[in-house]
C-alpha positions in Angstrom: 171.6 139.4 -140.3 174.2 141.9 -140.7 174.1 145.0 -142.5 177.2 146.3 -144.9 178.3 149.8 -144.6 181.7 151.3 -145.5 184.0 150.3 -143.0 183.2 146.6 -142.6 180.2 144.7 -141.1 177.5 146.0 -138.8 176.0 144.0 -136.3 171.7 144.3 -136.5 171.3 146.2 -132.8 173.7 148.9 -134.1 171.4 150.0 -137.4 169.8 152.8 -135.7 168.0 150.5 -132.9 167.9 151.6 -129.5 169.2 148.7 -127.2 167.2 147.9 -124.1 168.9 148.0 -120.9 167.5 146.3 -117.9 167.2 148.3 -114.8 168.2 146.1 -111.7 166.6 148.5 -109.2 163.3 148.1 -111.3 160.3 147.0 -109.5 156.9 145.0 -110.5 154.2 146.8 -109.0 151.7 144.0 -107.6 148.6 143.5 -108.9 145.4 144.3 -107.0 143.1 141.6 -106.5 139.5 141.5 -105.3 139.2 139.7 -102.1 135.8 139.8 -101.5 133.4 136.8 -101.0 130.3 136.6 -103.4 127.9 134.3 -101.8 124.6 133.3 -103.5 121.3 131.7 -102.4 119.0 129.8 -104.0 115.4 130.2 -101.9 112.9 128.3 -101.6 109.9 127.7 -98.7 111.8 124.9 -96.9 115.4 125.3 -97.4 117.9 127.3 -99.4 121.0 126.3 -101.5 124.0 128.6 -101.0 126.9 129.1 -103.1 130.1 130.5 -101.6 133.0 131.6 -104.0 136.1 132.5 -102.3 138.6 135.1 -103.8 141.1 133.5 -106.3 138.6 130.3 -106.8 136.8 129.8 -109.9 134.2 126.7 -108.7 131.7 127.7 -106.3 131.5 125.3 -103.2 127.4 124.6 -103.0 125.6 123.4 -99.5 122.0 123.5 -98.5 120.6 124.9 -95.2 117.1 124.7 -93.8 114.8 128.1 -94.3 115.0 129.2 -90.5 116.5 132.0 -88.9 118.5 130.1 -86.9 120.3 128.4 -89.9 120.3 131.7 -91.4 122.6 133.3 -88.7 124.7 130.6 -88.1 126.0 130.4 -92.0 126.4 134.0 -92.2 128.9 134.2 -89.3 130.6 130.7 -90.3 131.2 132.8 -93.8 132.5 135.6 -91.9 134.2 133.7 -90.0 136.1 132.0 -93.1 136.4 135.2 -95.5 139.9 136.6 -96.0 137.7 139.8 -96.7 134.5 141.4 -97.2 132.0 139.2 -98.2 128.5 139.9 -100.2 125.6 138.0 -100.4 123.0 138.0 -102.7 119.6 136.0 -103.8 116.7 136.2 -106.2 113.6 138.0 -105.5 110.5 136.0 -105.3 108.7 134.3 -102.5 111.3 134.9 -99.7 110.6 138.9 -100.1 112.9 140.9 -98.1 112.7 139.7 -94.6 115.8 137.0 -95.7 118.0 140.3 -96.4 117.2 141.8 -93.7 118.1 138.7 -91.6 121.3 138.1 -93.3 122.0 142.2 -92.5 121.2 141.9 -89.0 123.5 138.8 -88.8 126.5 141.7 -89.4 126.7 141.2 -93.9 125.6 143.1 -96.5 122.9 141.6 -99.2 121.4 142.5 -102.6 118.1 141.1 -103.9 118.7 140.9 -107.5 115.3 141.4 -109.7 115.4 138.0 -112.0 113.5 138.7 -115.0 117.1 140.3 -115.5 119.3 137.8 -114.6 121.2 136.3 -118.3 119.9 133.2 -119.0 121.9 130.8 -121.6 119.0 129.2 -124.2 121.1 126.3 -124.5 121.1 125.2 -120.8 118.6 122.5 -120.6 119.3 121.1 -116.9 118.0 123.2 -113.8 118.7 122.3 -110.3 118.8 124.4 -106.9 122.2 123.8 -107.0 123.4 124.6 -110.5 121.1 128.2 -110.1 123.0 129.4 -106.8 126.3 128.6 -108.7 125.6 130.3 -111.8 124.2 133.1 -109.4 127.4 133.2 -107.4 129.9 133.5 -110.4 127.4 136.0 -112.2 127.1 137.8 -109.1 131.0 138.6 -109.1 131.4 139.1 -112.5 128.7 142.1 -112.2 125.7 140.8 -114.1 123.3 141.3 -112.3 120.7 144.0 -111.3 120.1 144.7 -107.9 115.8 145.5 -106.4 115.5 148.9 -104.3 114.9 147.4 -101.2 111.9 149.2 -99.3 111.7 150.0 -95.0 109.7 147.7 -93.4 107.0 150.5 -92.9 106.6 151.1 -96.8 106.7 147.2 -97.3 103.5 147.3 -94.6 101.9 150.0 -96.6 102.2 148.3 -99.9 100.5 145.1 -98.7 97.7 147.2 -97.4 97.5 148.2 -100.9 97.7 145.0 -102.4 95.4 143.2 -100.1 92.6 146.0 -100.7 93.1 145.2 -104.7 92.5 141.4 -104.0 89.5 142.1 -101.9 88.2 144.0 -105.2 88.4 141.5 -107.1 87.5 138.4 -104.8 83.9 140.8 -105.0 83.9 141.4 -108.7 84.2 137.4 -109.0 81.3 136.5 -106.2 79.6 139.1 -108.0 80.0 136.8 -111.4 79.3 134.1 -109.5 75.6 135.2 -108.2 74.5 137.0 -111.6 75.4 133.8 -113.3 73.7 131.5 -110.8 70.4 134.0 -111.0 71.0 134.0 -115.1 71.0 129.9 -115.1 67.3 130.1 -112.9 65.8 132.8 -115.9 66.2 135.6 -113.4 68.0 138.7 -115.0 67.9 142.5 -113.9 67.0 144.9 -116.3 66.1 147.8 -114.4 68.8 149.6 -114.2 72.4 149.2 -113.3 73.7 146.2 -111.5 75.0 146.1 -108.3 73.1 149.2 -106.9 71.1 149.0 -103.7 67.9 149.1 -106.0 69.6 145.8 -107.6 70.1 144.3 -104.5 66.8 144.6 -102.9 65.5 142.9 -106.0 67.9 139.9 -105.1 66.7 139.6 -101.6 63.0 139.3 -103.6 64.1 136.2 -105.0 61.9 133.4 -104.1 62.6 129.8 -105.2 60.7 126.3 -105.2 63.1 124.2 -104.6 65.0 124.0 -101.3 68.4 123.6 -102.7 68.4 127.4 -104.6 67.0 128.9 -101.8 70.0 127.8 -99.8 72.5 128.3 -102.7 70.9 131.7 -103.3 71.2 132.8 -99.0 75.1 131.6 -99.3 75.7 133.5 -102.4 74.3 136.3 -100.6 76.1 135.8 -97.7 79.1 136.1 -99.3 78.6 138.9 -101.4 78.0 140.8 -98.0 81.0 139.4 -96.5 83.2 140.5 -99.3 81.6 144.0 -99.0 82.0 144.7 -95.4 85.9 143.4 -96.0 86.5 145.9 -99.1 85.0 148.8 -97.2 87.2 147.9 -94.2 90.8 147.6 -95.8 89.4 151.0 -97.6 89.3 152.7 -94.7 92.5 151.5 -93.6 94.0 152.7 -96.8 92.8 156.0 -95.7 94.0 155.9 -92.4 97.3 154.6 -93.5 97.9 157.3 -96.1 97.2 159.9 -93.1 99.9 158.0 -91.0 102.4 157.0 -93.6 105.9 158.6 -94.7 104.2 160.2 -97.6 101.2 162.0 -96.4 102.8 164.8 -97.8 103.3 163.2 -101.2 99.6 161.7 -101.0 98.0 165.2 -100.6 100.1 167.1 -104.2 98.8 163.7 -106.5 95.7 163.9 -105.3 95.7 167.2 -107.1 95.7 165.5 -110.2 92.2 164.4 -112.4 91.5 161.0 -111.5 94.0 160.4 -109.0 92.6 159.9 -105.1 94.0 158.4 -102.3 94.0 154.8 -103.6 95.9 155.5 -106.5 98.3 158.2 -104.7 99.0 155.8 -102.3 99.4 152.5 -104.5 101.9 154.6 -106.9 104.3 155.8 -103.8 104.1 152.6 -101.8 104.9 150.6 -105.0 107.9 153.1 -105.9 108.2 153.6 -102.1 110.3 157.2 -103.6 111.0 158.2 -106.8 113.9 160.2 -106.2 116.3 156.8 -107.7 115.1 157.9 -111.1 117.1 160.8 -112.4 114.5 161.3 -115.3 111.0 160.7 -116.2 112.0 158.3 -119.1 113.5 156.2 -116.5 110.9 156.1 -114.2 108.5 155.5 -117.9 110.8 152.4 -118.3 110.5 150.8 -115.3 106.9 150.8 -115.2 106.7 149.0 -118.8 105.0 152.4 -120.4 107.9 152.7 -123.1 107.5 151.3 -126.6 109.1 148.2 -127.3 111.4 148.1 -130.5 112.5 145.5 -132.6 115.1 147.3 -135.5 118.0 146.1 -137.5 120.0 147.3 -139.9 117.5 149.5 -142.1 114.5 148.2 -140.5 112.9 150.5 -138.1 109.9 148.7 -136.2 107.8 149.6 -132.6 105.8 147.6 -130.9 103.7 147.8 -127.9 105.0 148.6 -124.3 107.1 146.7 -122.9 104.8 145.7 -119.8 108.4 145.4 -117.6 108.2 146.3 -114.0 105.3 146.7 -112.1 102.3 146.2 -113.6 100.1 147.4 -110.4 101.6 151.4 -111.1 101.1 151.0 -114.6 97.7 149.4 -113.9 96.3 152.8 -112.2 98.4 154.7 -114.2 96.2 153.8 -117.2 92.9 154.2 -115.2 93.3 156.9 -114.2 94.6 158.6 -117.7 91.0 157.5 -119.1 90.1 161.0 -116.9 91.7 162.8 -119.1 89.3 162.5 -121.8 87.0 164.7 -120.5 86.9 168.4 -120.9 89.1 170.0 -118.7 87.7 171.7 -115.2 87.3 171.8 -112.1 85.0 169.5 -110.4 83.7 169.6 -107.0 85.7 166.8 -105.7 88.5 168.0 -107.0 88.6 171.6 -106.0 87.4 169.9 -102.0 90.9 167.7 -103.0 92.8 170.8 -103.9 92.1 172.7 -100.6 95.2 173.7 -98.5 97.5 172.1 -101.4 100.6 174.3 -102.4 100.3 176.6 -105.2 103.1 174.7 -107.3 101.0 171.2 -107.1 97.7 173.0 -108.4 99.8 174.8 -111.5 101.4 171.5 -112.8 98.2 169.5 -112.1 96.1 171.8 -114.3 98.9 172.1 -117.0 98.5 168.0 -116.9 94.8 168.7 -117.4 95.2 170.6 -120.7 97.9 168.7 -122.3 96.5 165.5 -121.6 93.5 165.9 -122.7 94.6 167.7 -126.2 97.0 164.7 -126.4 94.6 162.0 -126.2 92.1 164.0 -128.4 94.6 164.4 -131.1 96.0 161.1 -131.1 91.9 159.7 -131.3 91.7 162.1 -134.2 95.0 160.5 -136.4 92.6 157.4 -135.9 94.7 155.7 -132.9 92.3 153.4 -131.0 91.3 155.0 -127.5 93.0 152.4 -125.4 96.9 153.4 -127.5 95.8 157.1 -126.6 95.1 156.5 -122.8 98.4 154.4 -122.7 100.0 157.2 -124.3 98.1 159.3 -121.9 99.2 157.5 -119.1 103.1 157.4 -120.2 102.9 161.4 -119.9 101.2 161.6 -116.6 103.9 159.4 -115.2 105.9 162.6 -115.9 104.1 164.9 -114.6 103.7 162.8 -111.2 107.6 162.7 -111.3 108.2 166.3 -112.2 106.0 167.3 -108.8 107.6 164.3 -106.4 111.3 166.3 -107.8 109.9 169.8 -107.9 109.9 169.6 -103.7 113.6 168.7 -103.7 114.6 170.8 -105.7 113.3 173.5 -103.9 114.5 172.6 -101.0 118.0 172.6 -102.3 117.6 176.1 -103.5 115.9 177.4 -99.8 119.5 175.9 -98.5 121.3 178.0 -101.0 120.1 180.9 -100.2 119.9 180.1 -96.1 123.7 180.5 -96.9 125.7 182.8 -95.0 126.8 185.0 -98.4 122.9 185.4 -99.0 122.5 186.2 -95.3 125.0 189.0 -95.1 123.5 190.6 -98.0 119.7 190.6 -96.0 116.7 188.5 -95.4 115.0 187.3 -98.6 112.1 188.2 -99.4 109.1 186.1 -98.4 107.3 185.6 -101.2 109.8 186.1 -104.3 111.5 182.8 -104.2 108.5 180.5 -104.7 109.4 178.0 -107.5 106.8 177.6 -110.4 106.4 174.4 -112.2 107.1 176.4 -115.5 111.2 176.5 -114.6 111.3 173.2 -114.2 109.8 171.8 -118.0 111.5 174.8 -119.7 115.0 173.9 -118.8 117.2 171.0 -117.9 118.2 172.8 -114.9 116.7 175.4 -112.6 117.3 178.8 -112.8 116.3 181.8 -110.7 112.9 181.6 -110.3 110.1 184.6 -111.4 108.3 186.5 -108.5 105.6 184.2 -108.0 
């Protein structure tokens, strides 16, 4: 349309528009595409489905390849090979553990293990094949959904199967131990002379005389087994405690064994499970990853909690909670822990007895609002997870500040003092970040 003015007719660009003028010399700046190659793997025991997903293609080309290393190596470099780029592979954890990564790294790529009770799953999907999984995985793995496992060394990985296997050797004797009350229950015999299980207990077994040929044999197998299982317990014990002189955190071992109820077993299942703690920037974190956290189910005005959330790994959060049921007791020193304490730094022993004291007034006063004893040890438990992080941080942290003041502006204005720099554990849970620490 036109606009009238006085002086005649107007055309529409000249009513106070400003006309756009094309620039010849103008430019269009490309735009910067990703040209890496996501690869994903299904695993399984036999063989493994892989998904390969080139830059710039949207469907996934999907091929199988038996579980051996051989295989292994050979479609890594054919990927290589073929990638315009970088390329990135990735798989699920589960049976397969790490040694696959560490395979497909030693072939020359990088991998992730992705932890899959995070992986999104789509409720209305209701067909599930090797094939489809490694394709969703490949297109999910380049669109960033997924959360990648902290891979541990091969050493820490030998150390936490040490752990594990003395935890199934407990139990395989608590069950034969089922298995032979139960049989001697059946045949009228029960023990009530004490507690069960106590050499006294077990001399009263080997009493036992039947009629019939058939117990007698049932009974000496029984028995048999119940030795066996011992001997096996008490052996991967000792090697616990061998390994946790030899292992990367002998150090680490020594400072939570400071703590009430904590002893080498659970110092050592806690740091070979975490294998480090120093990928948790706060003890909430580390809380959360251990399942310790309340769950929470709100909307809109309603405001409800549940219990924990029981994500992560249930064998930390298992001692955890064991050994928070310590904390019940009135706090002091015991003889085992004051032998425990001996040659420990001074640091450890301050935080460990502040853990004493609040712990036990916090499961007390919980008990007291009428919470049940196992909410208050879980409680209990959530706070000593805290405290174990705050001393596994303390270290670094004062190792940090010995480098500061090894700097050459300290240096120039004289030594340090020997003693005067010592950190406390009080600087550390009265402020976000460390200040300069009291004479100690």
């Amino acid at each position: 349309m036109w606009a009238i003015r006085r002086g005649g007719m107007v055309p529409p660009l000249d009513r106070g528009l400003r006309r756009e003028v094309s620039e010849p010399h103008a430019t269009q700046e490309p735009i910067m595409k990703d040209s890496t190659t996501y690869v994903a793997l299904d695993t399984h025991k036999k063989e493994h489905a892989v998904a390969l997903l080139l830059p710039g293609v949207d469907d996934p080309e999907v091929w199988t390849i038996p579980n051996t290393k051989r295989d292994v190596r050979r479609m890594v470099r054919r990927i290589l090979a073929r990638a315009p780029g970088g390329v990135a592979f990735c798989y699920e954890a589960g049976v397969c553990g790490f040694a696959l990564q560490r395979q497909i790294e030693a072939a020359g790529a990088a991998c992730q293990v992705i932890a899959p009770s995070l992986v999104p799953v789509q409720a209305g999907k209701r067909i599930k094949t090797d094939r489809r999984d490694a394709r969703k995985l490949a297109k999910m793995f380049r669109a960033g959904m997924l959360t990648e496992v902290h891979p541990p060394t091969e050493e820490e990985e030998s150390i936490r199967d040490l752990c594990r296997s003395r935890q199934a050797a407990q139990q395989d004797l608590v069950r034969i131990r089922h298995q032979l009350s139960k049989f001697l229950f059946r045949r009228g015999w029960i023990y009530q002379a004490g507690k069960q299980w106590t050499q006294k207990h077990q001399d009263w077994i080997a009493a036992i005389r039947f009629d019939r040929a058939r117990d007698r044999w049932m009974l000496s197998e029984y028995s048999l087994e119940l030795q066996h299982r011992q001997e096996r317990l008490r052996a991967l014990t000792q090697a616990v405690e061998q390994a946790a002189e030899d292992s990367p955190w002998t150090e680490q071992v020594g400072w939570l064994r400071c703590f009430r109820g904590i002893d080498t077993l659970t110092a050592l299942t806690i740091l070979s499970e975490l294998h480090g703690v120093g990928r948790f920037d706060s003890p909430r974190q580390l809380m959360s990853y251990l399942g310790l956290t309340p769950s929470e189910d709100s909307s809109g005005e309603k405001d409800r909690k549940g219990s924990i959330t029981k994500a992560g790994n249930r064998r930390v959060r298992r001692v955890l909670v064991e050994a928070s049921w310590h904390q019940a007791k009135t706090p002091r020193i015991s003889r085992p822990l004051r032998k425990r304490r001996e040659g420990q730094p001074a640091w450890v022993i301050e935080v460990a007895n502040r853990a004493m004291k609040r712990l036990y007034d916090r499961y007390w006063r919980l008990v007291h609002r009428g919470k049940l004893p196992t909410k208050a040890a879980t409680a209990v438990s959530r706070e000593l997870c805290g405290f174990l992080w705050a001393v596994l941080h303390l270290e670094d942290r004062a190792v940090q500040r010995r480098r500061i003041l090894r700097r050459p502006a300290a240096a120039a204005a004289g030594p340090p003092e020997p003693a005067a720099k010592r950190m406390t554990a009080r600087e550390f849970f009265n402020a976000k970040d460390l200040k300069a620490s009291q004479t100690g």
